[in-house]
PDB file of N, CA, C and O in Angstrom:
ATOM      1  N   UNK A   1       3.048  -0.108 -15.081  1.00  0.00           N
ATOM      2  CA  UNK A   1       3.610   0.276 -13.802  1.00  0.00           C
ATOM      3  C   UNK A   1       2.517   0.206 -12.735  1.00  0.00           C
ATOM      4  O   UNK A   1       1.372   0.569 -13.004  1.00  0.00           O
ATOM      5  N   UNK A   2       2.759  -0.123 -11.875  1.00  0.00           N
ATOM      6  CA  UNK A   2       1.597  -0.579 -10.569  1.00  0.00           C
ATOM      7  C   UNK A   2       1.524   1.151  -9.867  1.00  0.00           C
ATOM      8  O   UNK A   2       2.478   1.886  -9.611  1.00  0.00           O
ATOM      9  N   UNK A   3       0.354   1.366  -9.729  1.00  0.00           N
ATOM     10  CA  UNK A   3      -0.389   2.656  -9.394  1.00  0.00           C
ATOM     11  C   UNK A   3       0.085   2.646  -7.658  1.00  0.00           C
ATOM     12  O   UNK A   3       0.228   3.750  -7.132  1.00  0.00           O
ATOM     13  N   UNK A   4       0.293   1.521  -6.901  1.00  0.00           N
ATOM     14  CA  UNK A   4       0.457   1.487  -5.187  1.00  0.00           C
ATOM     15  C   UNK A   4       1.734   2.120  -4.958  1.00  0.00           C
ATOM     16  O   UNK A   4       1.871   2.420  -3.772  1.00  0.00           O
ATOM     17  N   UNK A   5       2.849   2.466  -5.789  1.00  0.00           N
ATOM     18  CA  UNK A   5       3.589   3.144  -5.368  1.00  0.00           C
ATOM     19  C   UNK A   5       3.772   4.673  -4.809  1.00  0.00           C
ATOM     20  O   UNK A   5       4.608   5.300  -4.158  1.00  0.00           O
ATOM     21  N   UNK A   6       2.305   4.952  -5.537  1.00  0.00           N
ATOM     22  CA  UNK A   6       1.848   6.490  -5.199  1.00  0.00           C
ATOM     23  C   UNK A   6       1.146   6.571  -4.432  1.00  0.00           C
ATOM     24  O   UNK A   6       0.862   7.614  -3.843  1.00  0.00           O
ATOM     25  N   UNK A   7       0.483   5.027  -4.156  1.00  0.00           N
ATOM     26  CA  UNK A   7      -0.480   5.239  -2.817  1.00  0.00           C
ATOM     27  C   UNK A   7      -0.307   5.480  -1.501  1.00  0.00           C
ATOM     28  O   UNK A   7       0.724   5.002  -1.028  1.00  0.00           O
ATOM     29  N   UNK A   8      -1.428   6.438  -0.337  1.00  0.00           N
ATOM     30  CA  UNK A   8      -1.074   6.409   0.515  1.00  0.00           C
ATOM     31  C   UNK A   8      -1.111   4.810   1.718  1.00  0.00           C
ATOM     32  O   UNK A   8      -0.834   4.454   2.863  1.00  0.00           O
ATOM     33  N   UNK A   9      -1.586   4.392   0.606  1.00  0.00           N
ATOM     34  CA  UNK A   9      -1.336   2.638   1.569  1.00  0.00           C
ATOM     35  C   UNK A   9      -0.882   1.732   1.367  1.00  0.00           C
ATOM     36  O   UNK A   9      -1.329   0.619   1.643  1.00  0.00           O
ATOM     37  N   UNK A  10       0.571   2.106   0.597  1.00  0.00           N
ATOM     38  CA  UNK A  10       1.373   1.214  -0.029  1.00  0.00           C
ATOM     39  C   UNK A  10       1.996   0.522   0.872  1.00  0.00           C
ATOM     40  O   UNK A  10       2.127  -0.625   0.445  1.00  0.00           O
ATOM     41  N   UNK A  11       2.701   0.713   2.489  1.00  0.00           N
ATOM     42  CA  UNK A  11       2.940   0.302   3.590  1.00  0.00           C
ATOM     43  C   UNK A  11       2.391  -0.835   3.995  1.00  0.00           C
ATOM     44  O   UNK A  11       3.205  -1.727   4.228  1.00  0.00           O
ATOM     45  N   UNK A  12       0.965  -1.159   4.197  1.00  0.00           N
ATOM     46  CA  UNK A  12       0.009  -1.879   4.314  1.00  0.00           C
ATOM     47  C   UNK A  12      -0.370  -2.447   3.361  1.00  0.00           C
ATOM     48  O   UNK A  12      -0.941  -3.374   3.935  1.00  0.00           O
ATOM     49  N   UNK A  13      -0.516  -2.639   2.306  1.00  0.00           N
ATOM     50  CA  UNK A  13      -1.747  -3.220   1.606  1.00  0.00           C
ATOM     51  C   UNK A  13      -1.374  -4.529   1.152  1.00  0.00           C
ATOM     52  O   UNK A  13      -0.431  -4.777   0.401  1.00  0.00           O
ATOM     53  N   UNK A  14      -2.042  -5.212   1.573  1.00  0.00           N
ATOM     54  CA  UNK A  14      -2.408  -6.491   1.207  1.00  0.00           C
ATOM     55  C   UNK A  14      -2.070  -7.318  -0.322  1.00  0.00           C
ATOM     56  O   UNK A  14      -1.579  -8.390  -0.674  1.00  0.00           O
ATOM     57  N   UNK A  15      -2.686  -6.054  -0.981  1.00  0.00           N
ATOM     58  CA  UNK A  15      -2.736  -6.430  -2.172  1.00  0.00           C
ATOM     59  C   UNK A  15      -0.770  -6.366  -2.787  1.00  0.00           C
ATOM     60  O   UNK A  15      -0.124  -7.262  -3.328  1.00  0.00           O
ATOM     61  N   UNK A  16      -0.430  -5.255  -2.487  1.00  0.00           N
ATOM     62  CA  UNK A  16       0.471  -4.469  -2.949  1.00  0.00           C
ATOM     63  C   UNK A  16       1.845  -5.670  -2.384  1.00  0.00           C
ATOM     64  O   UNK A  16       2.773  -6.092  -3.074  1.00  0.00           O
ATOM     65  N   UNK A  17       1.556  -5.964  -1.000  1.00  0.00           N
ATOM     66  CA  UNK A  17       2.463  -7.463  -0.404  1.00  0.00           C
ATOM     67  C   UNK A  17       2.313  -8.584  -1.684  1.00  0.00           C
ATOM     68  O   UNK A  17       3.270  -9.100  -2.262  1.00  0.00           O
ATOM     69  N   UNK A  18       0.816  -8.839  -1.992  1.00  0.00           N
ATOM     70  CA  UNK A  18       0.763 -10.250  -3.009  1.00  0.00           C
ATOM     71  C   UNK A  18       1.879  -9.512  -4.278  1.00  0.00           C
ATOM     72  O   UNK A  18       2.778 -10.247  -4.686  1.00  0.00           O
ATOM     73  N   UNK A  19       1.794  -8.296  -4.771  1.00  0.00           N
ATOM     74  CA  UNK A  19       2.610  -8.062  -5.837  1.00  0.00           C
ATOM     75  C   UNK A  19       3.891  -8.515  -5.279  1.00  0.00           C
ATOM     76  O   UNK A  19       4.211  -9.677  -5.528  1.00  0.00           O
ATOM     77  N   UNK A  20       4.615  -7.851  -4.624  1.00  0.00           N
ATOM     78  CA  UNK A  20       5.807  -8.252  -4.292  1.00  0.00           C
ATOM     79  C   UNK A  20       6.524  -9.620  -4.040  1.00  0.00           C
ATOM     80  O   UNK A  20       7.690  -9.971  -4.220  1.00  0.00           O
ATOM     81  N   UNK A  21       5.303 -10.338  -3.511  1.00  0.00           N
ATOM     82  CA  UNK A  21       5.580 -11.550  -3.357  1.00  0.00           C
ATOM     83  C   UNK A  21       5.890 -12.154  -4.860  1.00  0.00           C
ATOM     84  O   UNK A  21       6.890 -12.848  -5.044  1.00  0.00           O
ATOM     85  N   UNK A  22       5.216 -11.929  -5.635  1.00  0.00           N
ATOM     86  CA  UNK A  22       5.006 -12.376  -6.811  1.00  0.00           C
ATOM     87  C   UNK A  22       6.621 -11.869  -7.737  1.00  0.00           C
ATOM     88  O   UNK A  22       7.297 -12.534  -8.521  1.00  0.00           O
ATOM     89  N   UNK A  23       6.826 -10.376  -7.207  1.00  0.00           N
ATOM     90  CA  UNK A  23       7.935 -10.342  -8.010  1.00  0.00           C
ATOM     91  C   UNK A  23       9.362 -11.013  -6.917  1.00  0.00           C
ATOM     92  O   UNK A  23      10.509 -11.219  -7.313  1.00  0.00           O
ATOM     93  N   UNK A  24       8.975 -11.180  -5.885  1.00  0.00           N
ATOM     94  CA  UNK A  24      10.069 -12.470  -5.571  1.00  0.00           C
ATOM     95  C   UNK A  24      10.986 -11.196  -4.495  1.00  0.00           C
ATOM     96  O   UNK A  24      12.217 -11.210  -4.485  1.00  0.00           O
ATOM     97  N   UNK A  25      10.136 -10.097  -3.596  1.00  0.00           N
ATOM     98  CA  UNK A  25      10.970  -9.254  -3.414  1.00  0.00           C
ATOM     99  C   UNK A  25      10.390  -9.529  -1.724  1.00  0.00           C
ATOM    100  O   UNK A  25       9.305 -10.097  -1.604  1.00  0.00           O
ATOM    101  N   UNK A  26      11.061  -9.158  -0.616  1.00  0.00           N
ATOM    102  CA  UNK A  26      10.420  -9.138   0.885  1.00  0.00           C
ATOM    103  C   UNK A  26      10.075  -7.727   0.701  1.00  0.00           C
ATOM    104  O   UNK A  26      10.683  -6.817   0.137  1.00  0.00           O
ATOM    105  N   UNK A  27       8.935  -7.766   1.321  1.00  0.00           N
ATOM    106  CA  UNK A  27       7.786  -6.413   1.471  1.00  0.00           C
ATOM    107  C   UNK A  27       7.354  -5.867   3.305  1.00  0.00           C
ATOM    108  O   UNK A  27       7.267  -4.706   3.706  1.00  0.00           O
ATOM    109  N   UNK A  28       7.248  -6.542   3.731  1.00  0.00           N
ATOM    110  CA  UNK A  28       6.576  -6.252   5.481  1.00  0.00           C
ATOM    111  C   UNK A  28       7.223  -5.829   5.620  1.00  0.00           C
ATOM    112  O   UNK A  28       8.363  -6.178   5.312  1.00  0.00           O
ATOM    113  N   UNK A  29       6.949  -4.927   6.107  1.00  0.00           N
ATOM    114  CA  UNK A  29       7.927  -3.969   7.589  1.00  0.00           C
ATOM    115  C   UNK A  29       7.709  -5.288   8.780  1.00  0.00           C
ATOM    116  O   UNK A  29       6.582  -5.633   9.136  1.00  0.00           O
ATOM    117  N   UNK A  30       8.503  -5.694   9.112  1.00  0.00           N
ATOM    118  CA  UNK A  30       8.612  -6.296  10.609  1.00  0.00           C
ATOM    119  C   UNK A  30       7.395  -5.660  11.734  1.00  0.00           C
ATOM    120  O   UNK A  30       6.375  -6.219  12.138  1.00  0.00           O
ATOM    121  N   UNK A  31       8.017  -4.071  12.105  1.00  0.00           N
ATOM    122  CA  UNK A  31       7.098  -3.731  13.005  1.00  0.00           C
ATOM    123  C   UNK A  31       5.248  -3.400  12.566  1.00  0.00           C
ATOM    124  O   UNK A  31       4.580  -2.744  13.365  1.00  0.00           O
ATOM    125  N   UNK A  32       4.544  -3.981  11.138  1.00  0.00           N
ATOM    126  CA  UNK A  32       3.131  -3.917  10.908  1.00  0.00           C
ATOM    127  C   UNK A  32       2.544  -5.530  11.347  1.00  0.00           C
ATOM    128  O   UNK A  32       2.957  -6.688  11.403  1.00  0.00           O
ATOM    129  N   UNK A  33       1.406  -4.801  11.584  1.00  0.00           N
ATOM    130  CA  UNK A  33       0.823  -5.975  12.294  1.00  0.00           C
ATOM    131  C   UNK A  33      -0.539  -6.463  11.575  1.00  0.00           C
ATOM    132  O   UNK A  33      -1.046  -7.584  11.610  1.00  0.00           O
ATOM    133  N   UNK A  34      -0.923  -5.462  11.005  1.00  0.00           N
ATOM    134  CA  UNK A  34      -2.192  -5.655  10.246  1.00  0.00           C
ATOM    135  C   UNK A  34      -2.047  -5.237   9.096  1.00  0.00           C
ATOM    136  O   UNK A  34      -1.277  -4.295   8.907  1.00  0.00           O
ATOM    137  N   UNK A  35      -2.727  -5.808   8.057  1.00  0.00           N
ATOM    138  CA  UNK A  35      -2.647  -5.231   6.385  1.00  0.00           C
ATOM    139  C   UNK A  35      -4.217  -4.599   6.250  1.00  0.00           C
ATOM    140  O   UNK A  35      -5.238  -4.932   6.851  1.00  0.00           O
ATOM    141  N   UNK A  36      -3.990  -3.506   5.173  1.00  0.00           N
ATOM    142  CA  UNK A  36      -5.414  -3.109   4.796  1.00  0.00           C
ATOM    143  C   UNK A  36      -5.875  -3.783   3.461  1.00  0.00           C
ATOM    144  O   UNK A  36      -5.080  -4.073   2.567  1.00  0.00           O
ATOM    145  N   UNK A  37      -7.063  -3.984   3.404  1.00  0.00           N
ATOM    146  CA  UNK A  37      -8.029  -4.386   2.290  1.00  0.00           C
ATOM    147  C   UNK A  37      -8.455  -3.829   1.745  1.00  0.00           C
ATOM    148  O   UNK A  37      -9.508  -3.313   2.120  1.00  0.00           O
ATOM    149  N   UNK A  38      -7.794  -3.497   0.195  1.00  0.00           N
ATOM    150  CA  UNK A  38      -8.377  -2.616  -0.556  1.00  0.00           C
ATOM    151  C   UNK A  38      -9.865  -2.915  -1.046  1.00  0.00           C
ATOM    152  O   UNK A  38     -10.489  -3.969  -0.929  1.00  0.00           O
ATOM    153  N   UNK A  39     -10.154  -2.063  -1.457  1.00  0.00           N
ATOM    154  CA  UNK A  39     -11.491  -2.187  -2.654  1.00  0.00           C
ATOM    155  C   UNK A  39     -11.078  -1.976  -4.055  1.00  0.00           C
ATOM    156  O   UNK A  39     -10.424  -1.130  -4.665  1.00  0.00           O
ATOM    157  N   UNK A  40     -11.886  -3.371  -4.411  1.00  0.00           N
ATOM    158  CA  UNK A  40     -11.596  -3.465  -5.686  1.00  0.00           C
ATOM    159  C   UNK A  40     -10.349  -2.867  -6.672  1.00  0.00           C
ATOM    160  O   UNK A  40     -10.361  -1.942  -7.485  1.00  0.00           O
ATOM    161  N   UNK A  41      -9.191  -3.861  -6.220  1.00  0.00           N
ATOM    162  CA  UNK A  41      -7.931  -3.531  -7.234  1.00  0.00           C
ATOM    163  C   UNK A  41      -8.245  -4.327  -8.133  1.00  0.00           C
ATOM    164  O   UNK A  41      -9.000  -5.283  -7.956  1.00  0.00           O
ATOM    165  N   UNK A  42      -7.605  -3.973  -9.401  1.00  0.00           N
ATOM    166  CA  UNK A  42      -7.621  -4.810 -10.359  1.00  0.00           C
ATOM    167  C   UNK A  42      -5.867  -4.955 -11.181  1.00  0.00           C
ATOM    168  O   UNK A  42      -5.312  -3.936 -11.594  1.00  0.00           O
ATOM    169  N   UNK A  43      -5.190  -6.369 -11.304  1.00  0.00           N
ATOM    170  CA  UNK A  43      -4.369  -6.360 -11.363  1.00  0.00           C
ATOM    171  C   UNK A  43      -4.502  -6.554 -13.068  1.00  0.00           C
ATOM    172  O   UNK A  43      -5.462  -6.772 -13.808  1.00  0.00           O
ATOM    173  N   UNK A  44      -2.575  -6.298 -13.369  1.00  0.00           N
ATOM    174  CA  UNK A  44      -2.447  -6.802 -15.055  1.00  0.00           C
ATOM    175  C   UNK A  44      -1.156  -7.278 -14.596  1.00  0.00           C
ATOM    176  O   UNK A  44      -0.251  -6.757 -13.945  1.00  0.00           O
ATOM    177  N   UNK A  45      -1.361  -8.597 -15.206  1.00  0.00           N
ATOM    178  CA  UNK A  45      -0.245  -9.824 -15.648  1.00  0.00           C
ATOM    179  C   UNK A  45       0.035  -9.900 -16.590  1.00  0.00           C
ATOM    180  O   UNK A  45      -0.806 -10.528 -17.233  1.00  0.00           O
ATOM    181  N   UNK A  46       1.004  -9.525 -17.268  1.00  0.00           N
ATOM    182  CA  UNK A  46       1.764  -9.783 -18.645  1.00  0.00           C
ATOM    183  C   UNK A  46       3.384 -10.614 -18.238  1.00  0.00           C
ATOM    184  O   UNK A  46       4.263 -10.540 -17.380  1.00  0.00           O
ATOM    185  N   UNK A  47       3.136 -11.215 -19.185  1.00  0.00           N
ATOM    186  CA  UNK A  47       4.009 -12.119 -19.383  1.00  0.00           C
ATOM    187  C   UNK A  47       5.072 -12.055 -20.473  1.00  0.00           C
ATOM    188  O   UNK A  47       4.634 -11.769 -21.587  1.00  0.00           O
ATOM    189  N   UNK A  48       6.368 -12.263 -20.373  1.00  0.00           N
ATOM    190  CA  UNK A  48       7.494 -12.587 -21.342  1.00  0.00           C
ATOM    191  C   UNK A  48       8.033 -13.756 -21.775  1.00  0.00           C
ATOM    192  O   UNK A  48       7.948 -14.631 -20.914  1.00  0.00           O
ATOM    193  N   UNK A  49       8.510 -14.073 -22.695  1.00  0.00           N
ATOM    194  CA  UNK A  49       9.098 -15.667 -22.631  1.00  0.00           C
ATOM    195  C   UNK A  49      10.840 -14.807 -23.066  1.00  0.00           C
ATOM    196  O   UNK A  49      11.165 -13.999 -23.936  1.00  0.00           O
ATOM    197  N   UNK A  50      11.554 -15.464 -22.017  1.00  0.00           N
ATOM    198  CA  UNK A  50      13.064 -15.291 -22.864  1.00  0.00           C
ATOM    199  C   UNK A  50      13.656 -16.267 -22.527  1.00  0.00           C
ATOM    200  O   UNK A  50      13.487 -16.613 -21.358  1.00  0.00           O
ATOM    201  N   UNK A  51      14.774 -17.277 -23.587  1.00  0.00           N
ATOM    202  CA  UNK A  51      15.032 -18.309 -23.785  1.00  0.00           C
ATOM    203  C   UNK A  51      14.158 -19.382 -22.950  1.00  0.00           C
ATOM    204  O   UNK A  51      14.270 -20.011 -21.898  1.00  0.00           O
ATOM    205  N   UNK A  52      13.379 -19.264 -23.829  1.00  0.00           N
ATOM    206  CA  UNK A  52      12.141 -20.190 -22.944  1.00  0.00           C
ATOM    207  C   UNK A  52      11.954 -20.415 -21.897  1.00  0.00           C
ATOM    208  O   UNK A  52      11.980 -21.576 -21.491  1.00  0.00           O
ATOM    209  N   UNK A  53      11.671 -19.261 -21.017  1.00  0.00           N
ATOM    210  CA  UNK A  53      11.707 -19.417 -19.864  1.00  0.00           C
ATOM    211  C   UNK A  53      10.294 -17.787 -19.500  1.00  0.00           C
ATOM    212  O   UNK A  53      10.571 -16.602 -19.688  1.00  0.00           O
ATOM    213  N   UNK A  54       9.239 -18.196 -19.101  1.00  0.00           N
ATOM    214  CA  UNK A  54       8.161 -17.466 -18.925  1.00  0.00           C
ATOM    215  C   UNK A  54       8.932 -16.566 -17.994  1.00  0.00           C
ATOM    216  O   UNK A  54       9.971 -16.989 -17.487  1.00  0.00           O
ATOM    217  N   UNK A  55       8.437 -15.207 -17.707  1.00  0.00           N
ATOM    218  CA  UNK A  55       8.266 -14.585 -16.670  1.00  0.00           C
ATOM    219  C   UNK A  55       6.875 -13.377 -16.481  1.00  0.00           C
ATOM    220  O   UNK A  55       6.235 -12.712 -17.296  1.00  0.00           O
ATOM    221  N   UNK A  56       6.835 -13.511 -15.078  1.00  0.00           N
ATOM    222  CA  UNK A  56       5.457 -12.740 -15.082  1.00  0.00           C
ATOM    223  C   UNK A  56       5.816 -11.756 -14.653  1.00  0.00           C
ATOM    224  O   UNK A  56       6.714 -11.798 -13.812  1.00  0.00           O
ATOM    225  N   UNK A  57       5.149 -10.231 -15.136  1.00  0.00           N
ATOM    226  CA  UNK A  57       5.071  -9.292 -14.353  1.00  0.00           C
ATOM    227  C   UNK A  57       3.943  -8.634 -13.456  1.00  0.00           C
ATOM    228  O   UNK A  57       3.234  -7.975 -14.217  1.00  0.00           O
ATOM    229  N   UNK A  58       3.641  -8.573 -12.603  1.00  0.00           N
ATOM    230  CA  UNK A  58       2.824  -7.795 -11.988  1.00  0.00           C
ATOM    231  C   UNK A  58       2.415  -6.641 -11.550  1.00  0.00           C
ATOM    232  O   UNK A  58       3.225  -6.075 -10.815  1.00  0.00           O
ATOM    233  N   UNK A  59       1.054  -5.885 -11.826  1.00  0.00           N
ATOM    234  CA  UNK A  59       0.986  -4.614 -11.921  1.00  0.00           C
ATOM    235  C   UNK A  59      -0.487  -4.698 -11.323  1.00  0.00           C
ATOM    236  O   UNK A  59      -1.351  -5.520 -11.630  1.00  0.00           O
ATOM    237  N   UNK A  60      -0.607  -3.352 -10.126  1.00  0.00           N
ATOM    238  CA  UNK A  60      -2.081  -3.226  -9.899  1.00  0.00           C
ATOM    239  C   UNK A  60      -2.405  -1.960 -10.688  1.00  0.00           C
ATOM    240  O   UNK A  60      -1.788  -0.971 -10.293  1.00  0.00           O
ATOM    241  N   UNK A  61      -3.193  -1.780 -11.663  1.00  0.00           N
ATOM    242  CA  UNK A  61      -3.570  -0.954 -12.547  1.00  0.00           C
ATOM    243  C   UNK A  61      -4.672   0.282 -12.049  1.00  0.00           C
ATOM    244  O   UNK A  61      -4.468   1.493 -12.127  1.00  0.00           O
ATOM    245  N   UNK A  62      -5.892  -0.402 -11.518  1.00  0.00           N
ATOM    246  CA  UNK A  62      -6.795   0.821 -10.597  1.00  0.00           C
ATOM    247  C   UNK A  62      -7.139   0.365  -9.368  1.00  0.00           C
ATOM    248  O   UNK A  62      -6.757  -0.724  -8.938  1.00  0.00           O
ATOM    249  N   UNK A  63      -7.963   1.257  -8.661  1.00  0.00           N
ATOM    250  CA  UNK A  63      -8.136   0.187  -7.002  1.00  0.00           C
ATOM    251  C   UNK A  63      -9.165   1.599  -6.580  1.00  0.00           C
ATOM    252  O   UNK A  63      -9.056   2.825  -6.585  1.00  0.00           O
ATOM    253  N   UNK A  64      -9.972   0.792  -6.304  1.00  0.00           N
ATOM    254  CA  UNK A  64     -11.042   1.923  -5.634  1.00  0.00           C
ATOM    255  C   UNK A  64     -10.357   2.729  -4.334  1.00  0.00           C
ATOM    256  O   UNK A  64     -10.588   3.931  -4.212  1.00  0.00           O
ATOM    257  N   UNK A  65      -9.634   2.134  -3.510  1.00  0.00           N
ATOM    258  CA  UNK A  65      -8.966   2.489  -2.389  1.00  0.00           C
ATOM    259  C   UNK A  65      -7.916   3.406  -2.736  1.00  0.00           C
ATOM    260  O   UNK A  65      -7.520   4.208  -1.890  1.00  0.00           O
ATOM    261  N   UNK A  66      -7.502   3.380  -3.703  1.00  0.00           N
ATOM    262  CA  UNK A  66      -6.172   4.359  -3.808  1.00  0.00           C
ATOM    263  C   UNK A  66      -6.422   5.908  -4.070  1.00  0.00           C
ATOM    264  O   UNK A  66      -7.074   6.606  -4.848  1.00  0.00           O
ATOM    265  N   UNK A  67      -5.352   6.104  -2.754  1.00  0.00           N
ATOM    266  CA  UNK A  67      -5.333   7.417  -2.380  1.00  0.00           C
ATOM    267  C   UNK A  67      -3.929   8.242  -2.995  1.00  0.00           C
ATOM    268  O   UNK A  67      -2.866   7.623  -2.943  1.00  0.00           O
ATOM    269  N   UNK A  68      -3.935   9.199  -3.392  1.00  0.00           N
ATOM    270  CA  UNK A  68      -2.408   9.341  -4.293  1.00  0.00           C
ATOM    271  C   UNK A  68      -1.384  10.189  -3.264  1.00  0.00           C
ATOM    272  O   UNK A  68      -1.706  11.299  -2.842  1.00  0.00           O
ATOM    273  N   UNK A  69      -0.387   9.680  -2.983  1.00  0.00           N
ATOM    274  CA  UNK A  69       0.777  10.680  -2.135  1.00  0.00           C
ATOM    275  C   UNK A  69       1.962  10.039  -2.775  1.00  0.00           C
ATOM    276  O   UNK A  69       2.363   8.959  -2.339  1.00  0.00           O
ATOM    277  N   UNK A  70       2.709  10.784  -4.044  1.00  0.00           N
ATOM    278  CA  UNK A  70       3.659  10.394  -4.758  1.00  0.00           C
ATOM    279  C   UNK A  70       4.687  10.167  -3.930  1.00  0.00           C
ATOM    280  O   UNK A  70       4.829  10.931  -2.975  1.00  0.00           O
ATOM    281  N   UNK A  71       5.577   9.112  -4.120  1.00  0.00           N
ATOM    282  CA  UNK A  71       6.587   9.236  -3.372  1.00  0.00           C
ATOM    283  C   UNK A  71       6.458   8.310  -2.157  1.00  0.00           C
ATOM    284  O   UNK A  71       7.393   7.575  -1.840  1.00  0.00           O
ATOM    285  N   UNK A  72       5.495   8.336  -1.589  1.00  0.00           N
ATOM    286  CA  UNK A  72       5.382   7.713  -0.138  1.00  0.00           C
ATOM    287  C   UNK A  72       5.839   5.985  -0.266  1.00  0.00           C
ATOM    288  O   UNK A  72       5.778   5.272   0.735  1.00  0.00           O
ATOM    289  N   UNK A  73       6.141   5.621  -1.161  1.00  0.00           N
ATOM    290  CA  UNK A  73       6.463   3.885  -0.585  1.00  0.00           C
ATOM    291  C   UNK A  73       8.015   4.302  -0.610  1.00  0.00           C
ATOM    292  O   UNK A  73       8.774   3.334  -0.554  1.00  0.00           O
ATOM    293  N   UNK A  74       8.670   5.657  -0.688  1.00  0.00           N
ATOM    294  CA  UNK A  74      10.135   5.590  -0.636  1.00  0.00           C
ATOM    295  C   UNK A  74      10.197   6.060   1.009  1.00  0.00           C
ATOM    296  O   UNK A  74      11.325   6.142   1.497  1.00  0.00           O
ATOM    297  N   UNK A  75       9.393   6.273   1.603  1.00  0.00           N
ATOM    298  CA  UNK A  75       9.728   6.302   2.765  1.00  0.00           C
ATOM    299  C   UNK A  75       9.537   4.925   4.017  1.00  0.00           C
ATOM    300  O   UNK A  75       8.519   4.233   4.043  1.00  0.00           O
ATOM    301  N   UNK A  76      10.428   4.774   4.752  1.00  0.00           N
ATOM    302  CA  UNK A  76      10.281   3.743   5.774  1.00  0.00           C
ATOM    303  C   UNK A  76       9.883   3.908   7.120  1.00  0.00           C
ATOM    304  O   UNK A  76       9.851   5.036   7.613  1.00  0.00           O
ATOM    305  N   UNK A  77       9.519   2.710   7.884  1.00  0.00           N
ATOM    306  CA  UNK A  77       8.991   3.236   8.781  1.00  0.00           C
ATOM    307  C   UNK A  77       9.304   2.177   9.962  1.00  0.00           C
ATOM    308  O   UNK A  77       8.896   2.387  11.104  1.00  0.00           O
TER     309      UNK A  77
END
């Protein structure tokens, strides 16, 4: 499970956009204008095969930057 959902810079982060992108989902808020740069995330990619057909999952596991406020990527802005 990716740790940015608890973060307080899940809104922003850069990194946390490449996940989403990756799982194929739209992420920006329209009204942000700038993304933040974490320090040192480190992601985990695991992979499935079903009827032969790969899929990846994506997960940021630790991140020097992460700040914990549970809950906060359920709010919008």
């Amino acid at each position: 499970m990716c740790i940015c959902i608890n973060c307080i810079y899940v809104h922003e982060c850069s990194t946390y956009e490449l996940i989403t992108r990756q799982h194929h989902k739209n992420y920006r808020d329209k009204k942000q204008n700038s993304l933040f740069d974490p320090y040192n995330p480190i992601l985990n990619v695991n992979y499935i095969q079903i009827n032969n057909k790969i899929h990846l999952d994506w997960d940021v596991i630790e991140c020097l930057s992460f700040i914990e406020k549970p809950g906060y990527w359920q709010q919008s802005f």
